[in-house]
N, C-alpha and C positions, 0 to 999 in steps of 0.2 A: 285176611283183611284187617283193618287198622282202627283203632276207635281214636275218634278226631275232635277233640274241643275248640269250636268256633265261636269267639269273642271280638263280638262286635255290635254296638249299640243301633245299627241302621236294620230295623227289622227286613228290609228288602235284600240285605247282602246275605244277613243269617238266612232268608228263605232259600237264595239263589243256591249260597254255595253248600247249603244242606242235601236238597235237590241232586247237584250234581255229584257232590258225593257218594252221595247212598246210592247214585245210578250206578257208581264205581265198586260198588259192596262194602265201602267203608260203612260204621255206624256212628252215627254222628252226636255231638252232645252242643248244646245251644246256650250261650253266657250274654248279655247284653249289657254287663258291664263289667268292671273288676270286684263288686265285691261278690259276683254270684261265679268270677270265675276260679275267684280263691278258694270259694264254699265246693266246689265240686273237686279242685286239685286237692283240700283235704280229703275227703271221700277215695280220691281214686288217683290213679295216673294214667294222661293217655298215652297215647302210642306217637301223637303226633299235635300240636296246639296253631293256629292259626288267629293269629290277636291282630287286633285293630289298635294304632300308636291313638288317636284321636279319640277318646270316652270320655262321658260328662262327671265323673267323680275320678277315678286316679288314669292318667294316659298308660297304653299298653310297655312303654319303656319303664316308667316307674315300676308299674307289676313285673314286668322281668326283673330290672336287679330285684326285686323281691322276692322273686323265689329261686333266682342265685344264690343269693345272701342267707337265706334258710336253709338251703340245701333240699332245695324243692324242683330245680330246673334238671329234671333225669330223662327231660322229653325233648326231642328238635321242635324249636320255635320257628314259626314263618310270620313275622311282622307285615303286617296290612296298612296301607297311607294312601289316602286321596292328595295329602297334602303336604307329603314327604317330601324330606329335601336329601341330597348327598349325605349330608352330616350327620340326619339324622336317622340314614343308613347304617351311615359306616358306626355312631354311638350306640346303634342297636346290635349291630355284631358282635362290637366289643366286650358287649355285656352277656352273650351267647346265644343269639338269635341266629339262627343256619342261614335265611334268604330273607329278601324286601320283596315283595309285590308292591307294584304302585295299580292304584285302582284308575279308571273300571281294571279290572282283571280279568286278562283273556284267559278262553278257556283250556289253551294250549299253553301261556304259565303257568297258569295254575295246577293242571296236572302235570305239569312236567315237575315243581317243584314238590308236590307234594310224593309225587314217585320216588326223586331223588333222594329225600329227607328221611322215609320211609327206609329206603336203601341201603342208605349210611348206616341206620341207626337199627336193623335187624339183623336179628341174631343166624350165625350161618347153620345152615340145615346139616343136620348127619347125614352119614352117608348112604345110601339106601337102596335095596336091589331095584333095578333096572327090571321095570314090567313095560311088555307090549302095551299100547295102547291102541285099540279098537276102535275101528268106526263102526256103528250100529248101521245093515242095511234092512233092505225091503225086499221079501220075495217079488217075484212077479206074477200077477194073477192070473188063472188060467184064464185065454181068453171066452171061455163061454160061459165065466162065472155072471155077465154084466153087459150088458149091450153099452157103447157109446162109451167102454173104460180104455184109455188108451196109454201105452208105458213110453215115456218122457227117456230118449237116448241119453246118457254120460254124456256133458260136456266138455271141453276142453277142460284139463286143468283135474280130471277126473270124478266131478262134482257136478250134478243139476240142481239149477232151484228145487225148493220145493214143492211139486206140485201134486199137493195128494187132496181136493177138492171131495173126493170120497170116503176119505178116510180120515176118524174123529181127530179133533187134536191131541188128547191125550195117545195116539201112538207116533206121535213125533218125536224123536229122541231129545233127552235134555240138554245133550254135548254130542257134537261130531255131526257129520252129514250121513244124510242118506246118499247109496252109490248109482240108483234107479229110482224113481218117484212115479205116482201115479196120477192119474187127474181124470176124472166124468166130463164127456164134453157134450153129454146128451142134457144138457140144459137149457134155459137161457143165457142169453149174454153176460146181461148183469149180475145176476149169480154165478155163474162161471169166472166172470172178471173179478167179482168179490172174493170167491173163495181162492182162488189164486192170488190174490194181494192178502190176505188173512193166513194163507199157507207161507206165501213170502213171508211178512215177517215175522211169524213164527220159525222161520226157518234160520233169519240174522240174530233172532234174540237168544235162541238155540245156542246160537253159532259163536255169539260175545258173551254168552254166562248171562245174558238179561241184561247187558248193560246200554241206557237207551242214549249214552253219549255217544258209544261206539257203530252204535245203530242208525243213530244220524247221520254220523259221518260217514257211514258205507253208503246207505241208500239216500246221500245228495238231500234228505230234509229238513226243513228247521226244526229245533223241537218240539216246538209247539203244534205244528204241523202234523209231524208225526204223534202225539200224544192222542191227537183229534181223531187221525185216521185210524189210528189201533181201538180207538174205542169205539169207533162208529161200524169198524170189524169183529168186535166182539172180542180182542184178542185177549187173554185174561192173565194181565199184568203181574196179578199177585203170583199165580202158578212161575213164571218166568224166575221173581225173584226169591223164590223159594228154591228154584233148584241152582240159581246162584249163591244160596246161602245166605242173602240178604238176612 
């Protein structure tokens, strides 16, 4: 993953695209204007810069030819404008800016460009032995370990939700699917419906490395939506991004 400097004086844009960032395993670094983003490109270089042309003390084109002109632009630029025009598109290219976003900025520019930029600009992998990769499954439990434990058939596609309502979360795996799942249906309802929505999406966050942009868009919710549902599920976030390396 990519460490990402966001330079942009609108604390709601820095919150947004922080947010969805880090949802993606990037680690994100926060500038709200040019002179706190020149103080950190000394400090460091990242991987990938996302500047806003519009800031109250120098516009984000001025800071680019600036760290052209020093020999400080070693990172793909992605220029940010609410207020951009053609021209001052194509002046920001010239000056070595990869892409323009025009804001609001959807979420599907947005990473699509910052994938790209990323792309281009990394370095190719050596060559490396070829290992099997493994899916982790689940025995199936004898049935007279449990009254009311019932074993969830392989769906299509070789793969079942997760339905293991019995069994803690910590033995869900962190990557890959289960190939058989379990589930306790000697409950109530609503405990049984909860725990099977709390096994769900532990099972999609598993499945996307924790990442809750990917997670929305699997399971049809808005973010917000889902943020509320996993927490009123107990689901526990932080573990997720932990084993995506957040």
């Amino acid at each position: 993953m990519a460490t990402i400097l966001v330079v942009d004086d609108e604390l709601g844009i820095r919150a947004l695209l922080s947010e969805i960032l880090s949802d993606e395993g990037h680690t994100i670094e926060l500038a709200e204007n040019a002179q706190q983003a020149r103080a950190y490109r000394e400090r460091m270089r990242p991987d990938l810069v996302l500047l806003d042309i519009w800031m109250p003390d120098v516009d984000g084109v001025t800071l680019l030819k600036e760290w052209g002109s020093n020999g400080q632009l070693t990172m793909p630029v992605i220029m940010m404008s609410g207020h951009g025009t053609i021209d001052t598109a194509v002046e920001a290219t010239k000056f070595g800016a990869m892409a323009f976003l025009e804001k609001p900025i959807t979420l599907q520019k947005l990473l699509r460009a910052v994938e790209q930029a990323l792309v281009k600009t990394a370095p190719r992998p050596l060559p490396a032995a070829a290992a099997p990769v493994g899916l982790p499954t689940y025995t199936r439990l004898d049935p007279g370990v449990g009254a009311g434990v019932a074993a969830m058939p392989v769906m299509s596609g070789g793969h079942s939700p997760a339905l293991m309502g019995n069994l803690p979360s910590a033995t869900l795996p962190s990557q890959g699917l289960a190939s058989e799942q379990l589930f306790e249906l000697d409950r109530p309802l609503r405990e049984a419906r909860d725990a099977f929505e709390k096994s769900y999406f532990e099972f999609h966050l598993a499945k996307e490395n924790g990442s809750m942009t990917r997670v929305a868009e699997k399971t049809g919710l808005e973010r917000t939506h889902l943020y509320r549902k996993l927490k009123q599920l107990g689901v526990d976030l932080s573990r997720n991004k932990r084993n995506s390396g957040i």
